[in-house]
C-alpha positions as CSV (number, residue, x, y, z in Angstrom):
1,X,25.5,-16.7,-26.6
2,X,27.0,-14.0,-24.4
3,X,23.7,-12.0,-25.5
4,X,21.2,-14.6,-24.4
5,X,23.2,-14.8,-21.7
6,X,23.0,-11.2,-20.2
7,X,19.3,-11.6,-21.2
8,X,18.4,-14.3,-19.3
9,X,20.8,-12.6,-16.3
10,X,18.5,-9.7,-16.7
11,X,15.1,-11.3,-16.7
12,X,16.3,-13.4,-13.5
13,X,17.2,-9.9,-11.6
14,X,14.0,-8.1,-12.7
15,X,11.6,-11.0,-11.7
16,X,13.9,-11.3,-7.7
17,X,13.5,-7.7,-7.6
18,X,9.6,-7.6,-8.4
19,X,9.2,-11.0,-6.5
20,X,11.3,-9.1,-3.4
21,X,9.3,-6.4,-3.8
22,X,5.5,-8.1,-3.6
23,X,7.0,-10.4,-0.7
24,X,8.1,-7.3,1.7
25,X,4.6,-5.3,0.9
26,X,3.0,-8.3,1.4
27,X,4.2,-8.7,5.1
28,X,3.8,-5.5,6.0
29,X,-0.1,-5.5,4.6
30,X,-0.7,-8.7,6.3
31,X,0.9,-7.2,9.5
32,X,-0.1,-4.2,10.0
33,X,-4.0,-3.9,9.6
34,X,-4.6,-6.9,12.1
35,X,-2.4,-5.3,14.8
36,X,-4.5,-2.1,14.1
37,X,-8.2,-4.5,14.1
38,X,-7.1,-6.3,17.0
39,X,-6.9,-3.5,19.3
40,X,-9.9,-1.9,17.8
41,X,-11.6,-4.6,18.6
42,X,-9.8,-4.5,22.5
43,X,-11.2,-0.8,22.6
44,X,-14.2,-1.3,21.5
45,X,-14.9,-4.4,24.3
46,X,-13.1,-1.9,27.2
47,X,-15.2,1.5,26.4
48,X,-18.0,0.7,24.0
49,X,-19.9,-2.4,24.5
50,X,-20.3,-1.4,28.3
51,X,-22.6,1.4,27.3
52,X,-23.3,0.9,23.4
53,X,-24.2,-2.8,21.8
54,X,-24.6,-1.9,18.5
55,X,-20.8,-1.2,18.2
56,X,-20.1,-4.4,16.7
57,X,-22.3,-3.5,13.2
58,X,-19.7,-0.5,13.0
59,X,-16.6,-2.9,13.8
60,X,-17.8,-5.6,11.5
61,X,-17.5,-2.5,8.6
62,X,-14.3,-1.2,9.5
63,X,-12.5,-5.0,8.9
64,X,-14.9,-5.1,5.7
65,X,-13.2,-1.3,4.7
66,X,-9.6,-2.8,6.1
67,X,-9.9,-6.1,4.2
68,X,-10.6,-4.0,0.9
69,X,-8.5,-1.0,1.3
70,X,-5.1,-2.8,3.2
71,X,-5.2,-5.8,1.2
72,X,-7.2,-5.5,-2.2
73,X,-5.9,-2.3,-3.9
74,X,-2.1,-2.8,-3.0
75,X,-2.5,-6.5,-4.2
76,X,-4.5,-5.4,-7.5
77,X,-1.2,-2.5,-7.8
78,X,1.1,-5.6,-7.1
79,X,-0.2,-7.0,-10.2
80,X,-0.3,-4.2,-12.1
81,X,3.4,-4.1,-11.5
82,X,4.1,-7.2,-11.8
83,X,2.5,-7.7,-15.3
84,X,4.4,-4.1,-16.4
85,X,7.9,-6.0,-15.1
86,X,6.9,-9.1,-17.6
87,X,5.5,-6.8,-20.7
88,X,8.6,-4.7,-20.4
89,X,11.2,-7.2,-20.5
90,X,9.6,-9.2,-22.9
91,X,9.4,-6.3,-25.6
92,X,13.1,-5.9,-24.8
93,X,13.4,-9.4,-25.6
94,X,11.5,-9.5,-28.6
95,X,11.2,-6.4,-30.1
96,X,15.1,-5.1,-29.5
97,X,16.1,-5.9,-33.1
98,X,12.8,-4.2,-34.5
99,X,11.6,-0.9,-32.0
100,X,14.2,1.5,-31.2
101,X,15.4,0.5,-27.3
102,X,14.8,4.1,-26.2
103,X,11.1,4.2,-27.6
104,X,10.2,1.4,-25.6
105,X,11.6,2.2,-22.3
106,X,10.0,6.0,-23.0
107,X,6.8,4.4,-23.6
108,X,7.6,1.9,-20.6
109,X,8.6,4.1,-18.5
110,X,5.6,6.6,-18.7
111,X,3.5,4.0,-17.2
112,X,5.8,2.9,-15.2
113,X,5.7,6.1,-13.4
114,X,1.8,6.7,-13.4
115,X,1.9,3.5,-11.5
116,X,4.4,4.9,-9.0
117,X,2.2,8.1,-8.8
118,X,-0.8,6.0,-7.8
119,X,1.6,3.7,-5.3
120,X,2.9,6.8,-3.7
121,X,-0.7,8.6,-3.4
122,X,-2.3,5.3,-2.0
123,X,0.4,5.3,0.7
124,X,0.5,8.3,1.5
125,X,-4.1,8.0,1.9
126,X,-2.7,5.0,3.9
127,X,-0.5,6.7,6.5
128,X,-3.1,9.6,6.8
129,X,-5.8,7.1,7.4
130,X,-3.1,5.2,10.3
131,X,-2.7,8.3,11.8
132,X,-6.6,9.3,11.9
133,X,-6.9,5.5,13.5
134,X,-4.4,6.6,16.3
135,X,-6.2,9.7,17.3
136,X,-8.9,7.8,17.1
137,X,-7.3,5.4,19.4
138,X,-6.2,7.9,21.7
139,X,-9.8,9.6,21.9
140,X,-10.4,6.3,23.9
141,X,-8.3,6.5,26.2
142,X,-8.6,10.7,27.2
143,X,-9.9,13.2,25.2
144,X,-8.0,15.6,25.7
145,X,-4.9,14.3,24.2
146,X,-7.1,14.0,21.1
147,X,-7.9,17.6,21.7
148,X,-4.2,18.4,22.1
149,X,-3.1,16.8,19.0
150,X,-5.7,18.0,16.7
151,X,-4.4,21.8,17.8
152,X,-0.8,20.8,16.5
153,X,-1.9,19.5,13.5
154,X,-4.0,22.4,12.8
155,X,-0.8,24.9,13.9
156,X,1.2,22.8,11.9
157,X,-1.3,23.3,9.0
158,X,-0.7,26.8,9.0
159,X,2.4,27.7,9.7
C-alpha cells in the first residue's frame, strides 16, 4: 500500500509540474505577441498608412505568421511534453516489475532531451525574432538608432 502510495504521490507531482509548466508558457504566449501586434499595428497607423495603404496586406501577414509561430508550435511542443510526462510515468507504473527502471528512463530520457533541444532552439529563434521586431520598431521612430544598434551587434559579432 505504501507502494501505490508513493506512486500515486508521484504521478500527482509530475502532472502539477507539467500542468504548472503549460499554464506559465501559456500566459506568457498569450501576452506577449499581442503587446508586440498591438503596437505594430499603432506604428503602422502613425508612419505608414499616411504615405503607404497597402500596409495593412503586410500587417494582416505578420498576425497570420505570429498566430502560427507564438502560439501553434509552442502549444504543439506543450503536447508533445505533455504526452512524454504521461507515457513515462505510465511505463514506470506498469512496466517496473518487467523493464529494468534504468532502461526506461535512458530511453525516456533521450527523448526527453531532444524535446528540450527543440524547446531551447525555438526560444532562442523566438527572442532573435523579438529583438529583430524591436529594431524594427525603433527604425520607426529614427533611423539612426537602428543604424547605431546594428553597428554593436555587428562589433559584438566579432569580437
Amino acid at each position: 500500500t505504501t507502494i501505490v502510495f508513493f506512486l500515486l504521490f508521484y504521478l500527482l507531482v509530475r502532472f502539477i509540474l507539467v500542468l504548472s509548466f503549460c499554464f506559465s508558457h501559456f500566459i506568457i504566449y498569450i501576452s506577449t505577441p499581442f503587446v508586440i501586434y498591438f503596437v505594430q499595428i499603432f506604428l503602422l497607423i502613425l508612419f505608414k498608412f499616411q504615405s503607404n495603404p497597402f500596409c495593412f496586406n503586410s500587417l494582416i501577414y505578420s498576425f497570420i505568421y505570429f498566430l502560427v509561430y507564438i502560439y501553434i508550435i509552442p502549444f504543439i511542443l506543450l503536447i508533445c511534453l505533455f504526452i512524454y510526462s504521461s507515457i513515462y510515468t505510465l511505463f514506470i507504473y506498469f512496466f517496473n516489475s518487467c523493464i529494468n527502471l534504468f532502461m526506461i528512463l535512458s530511453f525516456f530520457s533521450f527523448y526527453f532531451f531532444l524535446l528540450l533541444i527543440i524547446y531551447f532552439i525555438y526560444t532562442f529563434i523566438t527572442i532573435i525574432i523579438l529583438l529583430s521586431i524591436i529594431i524594427i520598431l525603433l527604425s520607426y521612430i529614427h533611423p539612426f538608432v537602428t543604424l547605431f544598434i546594428l553597428l554593436k551587434i555587428r562589433l559584438f559579432m566579432f569580437f
